[in-house]
Biotite code that builds the C-alpha atoms (Angstrom):
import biotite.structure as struc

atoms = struc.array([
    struc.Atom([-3.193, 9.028, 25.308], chain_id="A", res_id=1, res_name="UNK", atom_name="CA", element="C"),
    struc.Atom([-6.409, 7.574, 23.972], chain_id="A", res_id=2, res_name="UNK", atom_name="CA", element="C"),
    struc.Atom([-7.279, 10.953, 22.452], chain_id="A", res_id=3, res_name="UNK", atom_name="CA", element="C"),
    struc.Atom([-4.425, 11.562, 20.903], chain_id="A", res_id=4, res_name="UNK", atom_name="CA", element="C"),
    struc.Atom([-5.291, 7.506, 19.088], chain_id="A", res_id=5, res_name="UNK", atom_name="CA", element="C"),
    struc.Atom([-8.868, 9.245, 18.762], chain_id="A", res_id=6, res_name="UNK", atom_name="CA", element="C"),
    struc.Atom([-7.644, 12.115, 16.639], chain_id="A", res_id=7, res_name="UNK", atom_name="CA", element="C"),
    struc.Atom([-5.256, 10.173, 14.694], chain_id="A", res_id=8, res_name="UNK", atom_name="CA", element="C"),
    struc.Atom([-7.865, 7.935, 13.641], chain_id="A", res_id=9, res_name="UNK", atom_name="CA", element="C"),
    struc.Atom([-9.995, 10.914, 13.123], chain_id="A", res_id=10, res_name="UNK", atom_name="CA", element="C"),
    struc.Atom([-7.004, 12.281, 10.687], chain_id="A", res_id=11, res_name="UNK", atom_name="CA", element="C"),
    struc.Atom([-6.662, 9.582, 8.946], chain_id="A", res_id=12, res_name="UNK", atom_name="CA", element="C"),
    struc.Atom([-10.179, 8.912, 8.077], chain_id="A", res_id=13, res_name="UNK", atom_name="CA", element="C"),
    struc.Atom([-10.140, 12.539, 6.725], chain_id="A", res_id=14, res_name="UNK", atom_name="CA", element="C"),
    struc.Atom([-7.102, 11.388, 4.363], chain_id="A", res_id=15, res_name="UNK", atom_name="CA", element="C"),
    struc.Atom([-8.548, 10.448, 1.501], chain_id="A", res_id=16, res_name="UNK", atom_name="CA", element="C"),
    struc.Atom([-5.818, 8.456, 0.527], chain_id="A", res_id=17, res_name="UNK", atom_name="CA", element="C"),
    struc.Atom([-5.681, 6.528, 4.275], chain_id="A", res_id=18, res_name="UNK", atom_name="CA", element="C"),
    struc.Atom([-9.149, 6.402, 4.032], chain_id="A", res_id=19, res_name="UNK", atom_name="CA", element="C"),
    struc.Atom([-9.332, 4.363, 0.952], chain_id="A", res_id=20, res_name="UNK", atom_name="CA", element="C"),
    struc.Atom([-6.445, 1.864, 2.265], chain_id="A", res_id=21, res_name="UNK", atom_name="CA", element="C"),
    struc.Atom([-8.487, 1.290, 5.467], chain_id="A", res_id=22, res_name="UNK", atom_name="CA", element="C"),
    struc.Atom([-11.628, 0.164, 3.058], chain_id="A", res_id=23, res_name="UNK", atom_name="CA", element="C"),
    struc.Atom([-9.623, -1.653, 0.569], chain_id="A", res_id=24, res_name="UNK", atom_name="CA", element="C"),
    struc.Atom([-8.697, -3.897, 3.123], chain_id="A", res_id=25, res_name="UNK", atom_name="CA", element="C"),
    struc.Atom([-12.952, -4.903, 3.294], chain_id="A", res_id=26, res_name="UNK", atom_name="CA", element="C"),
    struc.Atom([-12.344, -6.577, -0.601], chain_id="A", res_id=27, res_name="UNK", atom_name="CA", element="C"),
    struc.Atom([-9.418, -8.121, 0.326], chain_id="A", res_id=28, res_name="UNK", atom_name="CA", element="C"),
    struc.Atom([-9.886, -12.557, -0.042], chain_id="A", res_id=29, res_name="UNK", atom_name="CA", element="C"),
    struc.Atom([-7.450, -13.999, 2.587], chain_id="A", res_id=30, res_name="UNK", atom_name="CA", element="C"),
    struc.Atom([-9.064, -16.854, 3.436], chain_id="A", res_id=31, res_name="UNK", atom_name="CA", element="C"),
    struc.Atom([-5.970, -18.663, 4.633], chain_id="A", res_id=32, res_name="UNK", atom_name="CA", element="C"),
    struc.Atom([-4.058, -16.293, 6.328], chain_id="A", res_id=33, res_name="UNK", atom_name="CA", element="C"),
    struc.Atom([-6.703, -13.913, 7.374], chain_id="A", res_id=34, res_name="UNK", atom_name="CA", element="C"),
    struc.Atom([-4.257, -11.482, 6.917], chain_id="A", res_id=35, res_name="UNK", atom_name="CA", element="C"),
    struc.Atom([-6.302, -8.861, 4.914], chain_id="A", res_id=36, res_name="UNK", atom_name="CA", element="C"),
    struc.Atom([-4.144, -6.255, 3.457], chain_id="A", res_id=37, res_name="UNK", atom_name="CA", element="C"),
    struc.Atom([-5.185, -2.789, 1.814], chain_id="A", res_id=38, res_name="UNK", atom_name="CA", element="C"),
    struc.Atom([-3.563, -0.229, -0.367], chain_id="A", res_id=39, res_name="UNK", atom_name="CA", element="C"),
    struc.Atom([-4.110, 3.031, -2.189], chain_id="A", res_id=40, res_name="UNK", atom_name="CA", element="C"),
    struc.Atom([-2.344, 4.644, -4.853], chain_id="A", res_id=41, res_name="UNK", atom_name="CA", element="C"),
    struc.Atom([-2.533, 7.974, -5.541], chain_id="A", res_id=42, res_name="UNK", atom_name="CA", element="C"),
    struc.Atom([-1.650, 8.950, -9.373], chain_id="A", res_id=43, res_name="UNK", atom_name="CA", element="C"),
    struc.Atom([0.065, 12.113, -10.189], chain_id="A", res_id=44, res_name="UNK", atom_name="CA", element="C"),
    struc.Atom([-3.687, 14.021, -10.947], chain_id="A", res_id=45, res_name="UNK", atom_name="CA", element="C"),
    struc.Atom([-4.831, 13.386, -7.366], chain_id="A", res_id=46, res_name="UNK", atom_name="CA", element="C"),
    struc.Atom([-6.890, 9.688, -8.559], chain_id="A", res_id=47, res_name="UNK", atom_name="CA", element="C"),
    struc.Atom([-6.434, 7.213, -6.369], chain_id="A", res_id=48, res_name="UNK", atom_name="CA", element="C"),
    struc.Atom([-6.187, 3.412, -7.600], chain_id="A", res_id=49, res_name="UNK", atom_name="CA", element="C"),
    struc.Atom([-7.482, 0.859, -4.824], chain_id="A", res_id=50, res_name="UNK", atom_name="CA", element="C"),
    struc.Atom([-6.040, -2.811, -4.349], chain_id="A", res_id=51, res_name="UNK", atom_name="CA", element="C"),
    struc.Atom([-6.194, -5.846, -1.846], chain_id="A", res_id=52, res_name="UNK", atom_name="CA", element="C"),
    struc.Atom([-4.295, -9.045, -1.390], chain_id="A", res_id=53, res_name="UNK", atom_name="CA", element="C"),
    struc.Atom([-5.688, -12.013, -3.120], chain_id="A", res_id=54, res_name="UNK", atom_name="CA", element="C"),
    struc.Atom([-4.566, -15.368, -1.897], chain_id="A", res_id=55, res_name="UNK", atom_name="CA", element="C"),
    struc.Atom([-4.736, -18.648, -3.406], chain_id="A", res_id=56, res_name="UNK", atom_name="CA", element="C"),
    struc.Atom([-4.760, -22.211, -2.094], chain_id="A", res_id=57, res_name="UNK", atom_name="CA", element="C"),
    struc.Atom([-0.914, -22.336, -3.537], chain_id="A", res_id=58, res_name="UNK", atom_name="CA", element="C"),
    struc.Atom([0.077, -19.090, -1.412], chain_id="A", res_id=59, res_name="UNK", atom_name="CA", element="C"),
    struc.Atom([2.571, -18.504, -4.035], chain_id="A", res_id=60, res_name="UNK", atom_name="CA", element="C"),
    struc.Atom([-0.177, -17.372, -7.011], chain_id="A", res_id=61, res_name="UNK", atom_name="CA", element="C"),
    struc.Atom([-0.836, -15.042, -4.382], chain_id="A", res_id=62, res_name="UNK", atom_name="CA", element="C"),
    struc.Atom([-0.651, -11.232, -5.306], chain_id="A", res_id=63, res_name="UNK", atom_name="CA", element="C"),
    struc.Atom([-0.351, -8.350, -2.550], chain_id="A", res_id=64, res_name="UNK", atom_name="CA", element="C"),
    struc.Atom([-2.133, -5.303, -2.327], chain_id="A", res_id=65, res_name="UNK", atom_name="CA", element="C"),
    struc.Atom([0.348, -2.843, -3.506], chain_id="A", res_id=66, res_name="UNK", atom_name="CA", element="C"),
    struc.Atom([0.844, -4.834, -6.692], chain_id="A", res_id=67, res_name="UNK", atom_name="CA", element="C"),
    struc.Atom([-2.696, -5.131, -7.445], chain_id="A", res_id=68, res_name="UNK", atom_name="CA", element="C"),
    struc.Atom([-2.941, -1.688, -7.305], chain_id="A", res_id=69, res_name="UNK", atom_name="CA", element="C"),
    struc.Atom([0.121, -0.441, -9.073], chain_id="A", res_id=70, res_name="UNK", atom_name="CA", element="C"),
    struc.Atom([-1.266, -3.042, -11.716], chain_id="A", res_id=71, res_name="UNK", atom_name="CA", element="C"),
    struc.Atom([-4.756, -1.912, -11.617], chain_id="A", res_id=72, res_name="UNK", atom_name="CA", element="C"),
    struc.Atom([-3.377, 1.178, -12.481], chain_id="A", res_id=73, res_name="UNK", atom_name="CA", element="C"),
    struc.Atom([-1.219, 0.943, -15.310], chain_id="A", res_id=74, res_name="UNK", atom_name="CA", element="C"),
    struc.Atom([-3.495, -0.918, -16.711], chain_id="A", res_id=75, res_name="UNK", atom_name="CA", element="C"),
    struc.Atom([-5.666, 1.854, -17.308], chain_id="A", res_id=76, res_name="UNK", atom_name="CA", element="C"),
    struc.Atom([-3.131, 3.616, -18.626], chain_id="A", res_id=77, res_name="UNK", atom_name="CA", element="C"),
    struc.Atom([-1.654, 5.649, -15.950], chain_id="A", res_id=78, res_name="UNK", atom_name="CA", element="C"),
    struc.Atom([2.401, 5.797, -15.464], chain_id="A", res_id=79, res_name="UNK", atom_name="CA", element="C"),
    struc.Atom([3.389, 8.914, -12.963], chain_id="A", res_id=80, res_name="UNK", atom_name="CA", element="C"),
    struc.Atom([2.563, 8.220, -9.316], chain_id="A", res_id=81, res_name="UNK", atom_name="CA", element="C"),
    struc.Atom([2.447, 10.531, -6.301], chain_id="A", res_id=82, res_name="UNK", atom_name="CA", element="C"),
    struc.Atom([2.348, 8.117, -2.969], chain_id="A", res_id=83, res_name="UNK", atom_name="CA", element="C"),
    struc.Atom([0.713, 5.007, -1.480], chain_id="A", res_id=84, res_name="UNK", atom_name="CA", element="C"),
    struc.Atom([-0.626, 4.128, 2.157], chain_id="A", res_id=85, res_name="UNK", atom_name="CA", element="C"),
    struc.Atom([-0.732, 0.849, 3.108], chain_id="A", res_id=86, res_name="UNK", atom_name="CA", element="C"),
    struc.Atom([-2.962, -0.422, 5.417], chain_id="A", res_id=87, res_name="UNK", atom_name="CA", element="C"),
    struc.Atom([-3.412, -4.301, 7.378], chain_id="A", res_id=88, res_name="UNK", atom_name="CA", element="C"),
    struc.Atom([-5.745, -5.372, 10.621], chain_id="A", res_id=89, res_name="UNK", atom_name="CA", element="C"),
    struc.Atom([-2.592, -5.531, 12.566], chain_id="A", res_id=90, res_name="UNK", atom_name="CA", element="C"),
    struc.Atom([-1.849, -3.028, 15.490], chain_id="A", res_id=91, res_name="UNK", atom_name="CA", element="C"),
    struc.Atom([1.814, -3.121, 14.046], chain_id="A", res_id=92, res_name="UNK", atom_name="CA", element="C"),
    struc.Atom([2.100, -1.020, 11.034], chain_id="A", res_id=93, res_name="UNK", atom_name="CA", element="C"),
    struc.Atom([2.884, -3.347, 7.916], chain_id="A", res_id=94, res_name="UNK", atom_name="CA", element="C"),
    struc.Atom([5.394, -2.251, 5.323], chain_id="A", res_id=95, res_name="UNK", atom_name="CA", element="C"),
    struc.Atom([5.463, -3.913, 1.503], chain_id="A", res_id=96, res_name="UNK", atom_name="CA", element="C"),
    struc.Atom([6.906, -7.380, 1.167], chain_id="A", res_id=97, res_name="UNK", atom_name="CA", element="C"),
    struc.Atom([10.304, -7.209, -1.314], chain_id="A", res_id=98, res_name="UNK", atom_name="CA", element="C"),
    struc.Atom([8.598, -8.004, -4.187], chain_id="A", res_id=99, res_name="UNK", atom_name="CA", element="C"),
    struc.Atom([6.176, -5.025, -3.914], chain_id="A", res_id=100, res_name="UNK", atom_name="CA", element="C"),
    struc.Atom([9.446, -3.119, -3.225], chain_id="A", res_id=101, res_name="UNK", atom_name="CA", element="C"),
    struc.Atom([10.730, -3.525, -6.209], chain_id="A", res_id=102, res_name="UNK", atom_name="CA", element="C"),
    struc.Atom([7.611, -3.494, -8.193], chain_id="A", res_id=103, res_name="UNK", atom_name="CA", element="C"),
    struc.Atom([7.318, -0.049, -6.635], chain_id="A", res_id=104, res_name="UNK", atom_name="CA", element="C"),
    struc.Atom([10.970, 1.036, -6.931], chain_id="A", res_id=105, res_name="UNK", atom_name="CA", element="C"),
    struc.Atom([10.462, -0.687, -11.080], chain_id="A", res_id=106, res_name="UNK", atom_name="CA", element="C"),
    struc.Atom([6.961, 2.004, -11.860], chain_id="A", res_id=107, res_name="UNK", atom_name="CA", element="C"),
    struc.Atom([6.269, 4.235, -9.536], chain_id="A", res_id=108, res_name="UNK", atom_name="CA", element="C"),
    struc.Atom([10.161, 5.322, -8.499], chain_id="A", res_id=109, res_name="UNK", atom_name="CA", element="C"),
    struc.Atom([10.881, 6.530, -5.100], chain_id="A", res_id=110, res_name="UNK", atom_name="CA", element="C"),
    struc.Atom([7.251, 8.033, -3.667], chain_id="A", res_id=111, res_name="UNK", atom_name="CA", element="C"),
    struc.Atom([6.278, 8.147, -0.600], chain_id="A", res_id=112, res_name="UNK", atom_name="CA", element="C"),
    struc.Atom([4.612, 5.359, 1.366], chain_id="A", res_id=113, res_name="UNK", atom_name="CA", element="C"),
    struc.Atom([2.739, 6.031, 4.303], chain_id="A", res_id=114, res_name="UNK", atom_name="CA", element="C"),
    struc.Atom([1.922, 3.085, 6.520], chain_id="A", res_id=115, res_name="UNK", atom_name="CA", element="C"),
    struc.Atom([-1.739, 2.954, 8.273], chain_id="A", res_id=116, res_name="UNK", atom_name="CA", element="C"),
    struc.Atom([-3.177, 0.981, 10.834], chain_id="A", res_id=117, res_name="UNK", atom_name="CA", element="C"),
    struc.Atom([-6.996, 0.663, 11.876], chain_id="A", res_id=118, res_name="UNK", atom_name="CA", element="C"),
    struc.Atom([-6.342, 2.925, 14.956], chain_id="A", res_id=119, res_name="UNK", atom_name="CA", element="C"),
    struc.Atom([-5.250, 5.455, 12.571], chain_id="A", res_id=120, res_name="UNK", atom_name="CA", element="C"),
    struc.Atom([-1.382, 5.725, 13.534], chain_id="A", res_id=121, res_name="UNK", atom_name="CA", element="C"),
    struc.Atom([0.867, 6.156, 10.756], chain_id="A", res_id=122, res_name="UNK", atom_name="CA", element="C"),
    struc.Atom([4.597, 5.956, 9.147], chain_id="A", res_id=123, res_name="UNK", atom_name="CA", element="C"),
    struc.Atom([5.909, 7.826, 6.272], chain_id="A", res_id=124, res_name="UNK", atom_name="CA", element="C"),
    struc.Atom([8.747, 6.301, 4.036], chain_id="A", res_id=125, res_name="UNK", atom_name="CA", element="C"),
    struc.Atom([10.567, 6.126, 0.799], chain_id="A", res_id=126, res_name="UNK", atom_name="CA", element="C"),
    struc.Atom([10.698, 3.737, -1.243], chain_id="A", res_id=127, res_name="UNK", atom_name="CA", element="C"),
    struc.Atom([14.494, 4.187, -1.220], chain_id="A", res_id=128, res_name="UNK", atom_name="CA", element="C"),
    struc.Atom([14.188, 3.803, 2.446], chain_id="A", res_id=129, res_name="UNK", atom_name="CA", element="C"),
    struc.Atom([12.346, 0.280, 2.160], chain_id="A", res_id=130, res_name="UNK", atom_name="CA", element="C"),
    struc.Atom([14.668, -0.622, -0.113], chain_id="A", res_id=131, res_name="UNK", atom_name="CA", element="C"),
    struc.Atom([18.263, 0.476, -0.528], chain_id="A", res_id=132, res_name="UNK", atom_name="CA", element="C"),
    struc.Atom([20.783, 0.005, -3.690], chain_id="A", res_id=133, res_name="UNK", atom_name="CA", element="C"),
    struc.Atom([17.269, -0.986, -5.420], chain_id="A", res_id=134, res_name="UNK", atom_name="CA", element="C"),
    struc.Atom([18.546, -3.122, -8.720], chain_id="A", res_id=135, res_name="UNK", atom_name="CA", element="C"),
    struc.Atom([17.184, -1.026, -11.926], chain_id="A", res_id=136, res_name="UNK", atom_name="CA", element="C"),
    struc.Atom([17.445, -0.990, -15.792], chain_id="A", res_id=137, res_name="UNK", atom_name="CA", element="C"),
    struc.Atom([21.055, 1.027, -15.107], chain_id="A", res_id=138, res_name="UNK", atom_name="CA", element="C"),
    struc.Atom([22.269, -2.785, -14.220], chain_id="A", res_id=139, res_name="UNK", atom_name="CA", element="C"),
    struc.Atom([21.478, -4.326, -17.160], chain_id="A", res_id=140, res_name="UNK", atom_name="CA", element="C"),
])
Protein backbone atom coordinates (compact mmCIF):
# COMPACT_ATOMS: atom_id res chain seq x y z
CA UNK A 1 0.00 0.00 0.00
CA UNK A 2 2.67 2.58 0.65
CA UNK A 3 3.91 2.18 -2.92
CA UNK A 4 1.01 2.47 -4.49
CA UNK A 5 0.86 6.33 -2.13
CA UNK A 6 4.61 6.45 -3.51
CA UNK A 7 3.62 6.35 -7.15
CA UNK A 8 0.67 8.45 -6.82
CA UNK A 9 2.65 11.09 -5.40
CA UNK A 10 5.18 10.37 -8.00
CA UNK A 11 2.16 10.94 -10.70
CA UNK A 12 1.09 13.74 -9.49
CA UNK A 13 4.26 15.59 -9.20
CA UNK A 14 4.68 14.71 -12.95
CA UNK A 15 1.18 16.58 -13.54
CA UNK A 16 2.00 19.73 -14.30
CA UNK A 17 -1.16 20.99 -13.39
CA UNK A 18 -1.09 18.96 -9.70
CA UNK A 19 2.22 20.00 -9.50
CA UNK A 20 1.58 23.64 -9.56
CA UNK A 21 -1.48 23.29 -6.95
CA UNK A 22 0.87 21.45 -4.53
CA UNK A 23 3.37 24.71 -4.76
CA UNK A 24 0.73 27.27 -4.81
CA UNK A 25 -0.20 26.21 -1.58
CA UNK A 26 3.78 27.56 -0.38
CA UNK A 27 2.32 31.49 -1.25
CA UNK A 28 -0.67 30.92 0.35
CA UNK A 29 -1.07 33.73 3.81
CA UNK A 30 -3.31 31.84 6.33
CA UNK A 31 -2.13 33.05 9.26
CA UNK A 32 -5.29 32.37 11.22
CA UNK A 33 -6.48 29.29 10.10
CA UNK A 34 -3.33 27.74 8.92
CA UNK A 35 -5.34 26.26 6.50
CA UNK A 36 -3.17 26.91 3.35
CA UNK A 37 -5.01 26.21 0.24
CA UNK A 38 -3.61 25.89 -3.47
CA UNK A 39 -5.05 25.92 -6.92
CA UNK A 40 -4.19 25.75 -10.59
CA UNK A 41 -6.01 26.65 -13.54
CA UNK A 42 -5.33 25.44 -16.66
CA UNK A 43 -6.57 27.83 -19.69
CA UNK A 44 -7.78 26.40 -22.86
CA UNK A 45 -3.90 26.81 -24.61
CA UNK A 46 -2.38 24.50 -21.98
CA UNK A 47 -1.22 27.93 -19.48
CA UNK A 48 -1.79 27.39 -16.24
CA UNK A 49 -2.89 30.39 -13.83
CA UNK A 50 -1.69 29.81 -10.07
CA UNK A 51 -3.68 31.09 -6.89
CA UNK A 52 -3.71 30.74 -2.97
CA UNK A 53 -6.07 31.68 -0.21
CA UNK A 54 -5.50 35.00 1.34
CA UNK A 55 -7.02 35.58 4.72
CA UNK A 56 -7.66 38.61 6.57
CA UNK A 57 -8.09 39.48 10.24
CA UNK A 58 -12.06 39.87 9.26
CA UNK A 59 -12.13 36.17 7.74
CA UNK A 60 -14.84 37.43 5.60
CA UNK A 61 -12.39 39.84 3.17
CA UNK A 62 -10.95 36.59 2.79
CA UNK A 63 -10.58 35.23 -0.88
CA UNK A 64 -9.95 31.37 -1.70
CA UNK A 65 -7.64 29.94 -3.96
CA UNK A 66 -9.78 29.01 -6.81
CA UNK A 67 -11.08 32.56 -7.02
CA UNK A 68 -7.80 34.12 -6.96
CA UNK A 69 -6.92 32.20 -9.69
CA UNK A 70 -9.94 32.28 -11.92
CA UNK A 71 -9.44 36.14 -11.19
CA UNK A 72 -5.83 36.22 -11.83
CA UNK A 73 -6.74 34.94 -14.95
CA UNK A 74 -9.29 36.88 -16.50
CA UNK A 75 -7.62 39.53 -15.62
CA UNK A 76 -5.09 39.00 -18.09
CA UNK A 77 -7.44 38.55 -20.45
CA UNK A 78 -8.12 34.95 -20.70
CA UNK A 79 -11.96 33.58 -20.82
CA UNK A 80 -12.00 29.64 -22.03
CA UNK A 81 -10.79 27.24 -19.34
CA UNK A 82 -9.82 23.57 -19.52
CA UNK A 83 -9.67 22.20 -15.64
CA UNK A 84 -8.43 23.04 -12.14
CA UNK A 85 -6.75 20.86 -9.26
CA UNK A 86 -7.10 21.89 -6.03
CA UNK A 87 -4.82 21.20 -3.52
CA UNK A 88 -4.80 21.81 0.80
CA UNK A 89 -2.25 20.27 3.68
CA UNK A 90 -5.06 18.08 4.70
CA UNK A 91 -4.91 14.19 4.25
CA UNK A 92 -8.70 14.60 3.26
CA UNK A 93 -9.04 15.84 -0.19
CA UNK A 94 -10.67 19.46 -0.10
CA UNK A 95 -13.29 20.41 -2.64
CA UNK A 96 -14.22 24.39 -3.44
CA UNK A 97 -16.29 26.22 -0.88
CA UNK A 98 -19.93 27.39 -2.65
CA UNK A 99 -18.83 30.53 -3.51
CA UNK A 100 -15.90 29.23 -5.64
CA UNK A 101 -18.64 26.92 -7.04
CA UNK A 102 -20.40 29.27 -8.48
CA UNK A 103 -17.64 31.56 -9.42
CA UNK A 104 -16.51 28.49 -11.35
CA UNK A 105 -19.91 27.33 -12.65
CA UNK A 106 -20.33 31.74 -13.55
CA UNK A 107 -16.56 31.70 -15.97
CA UNK A 108 -15.14 28.76 -16.44
CA UNK A 109 -18.58 26.47 -17.01
CA UNK A 110 -18.57 22.90 -16.12
CA UNK A 111 -14.56 21.72 -16.30
CA UNK A 112 -13.15 19.39 -14.59
CA UNK A 113 -11.74 19.67 -11.08
CA UNK A 114 -9.37 17.34 -9.84
CA UNK A 115 -8.78 17.32 -6.11
CA UNK A 116 -4.99 16.78 -4.76
CA UNK A 117 -3.57 16.09 -1.59
CA UNK A 118 0.24 16.27 -0.48
CA UNK A 119 0.46 12.40 -0.64
CA UNK A 120 -0.50 12.72 -4.14
CA UNK A 121 -4.07 10.94 -4.08
CA UNK A 122 -6.59 12.46 -6.16
CA UNK A 123 -10.49 13.04 -7.16
CA UNK A 124 -11.84 14.07 -10.41
CA UNK A 125 -15.20 16.08 -10.61
CA UNK A 126 -17.48 18.40 -12.43
CA UNK A 127 -18.33 21.32 -11.63
CA UNK A 128 -21.94 20.22 -12.24
CA UNK A 129 -21.18 17.52 -9.83
CA UNK A 130 -20.06 20.07 -6.97
CA UNK A 131 -22.82 21.88 -7.68
CA UNK A 132 -26.18 20.83 -9.05
CA UNK A 133 -29.17 23.09 -10.63
CA UNK A 134 -26.18 25.81 -10.56
CA UNK A 135 -28.29 29.36 -10.76
CA UNK A 136 -27.06 31.12 -14.20
CA UNK A 137 -27.87 34.18 -16.44
CA UNK A 138 -30.92 31.74 -17.95
CA UNK A 139 -32.65 32.81 -14.40
CA UNK A 140 -32.59 36.21 -14.75
Amino acid sequence: MHHKLDCRLRDALMSPLLSAALAARDHAHAPYSRFRVGAALEDSTGQIHTGCNIENSTYGLTICAERVAVFKAMSEGVRAFRRLAISADTETLTPPCGACRQILWEFCGDIEIILVNPRGKTETLRVKDLLPRAFDASYL
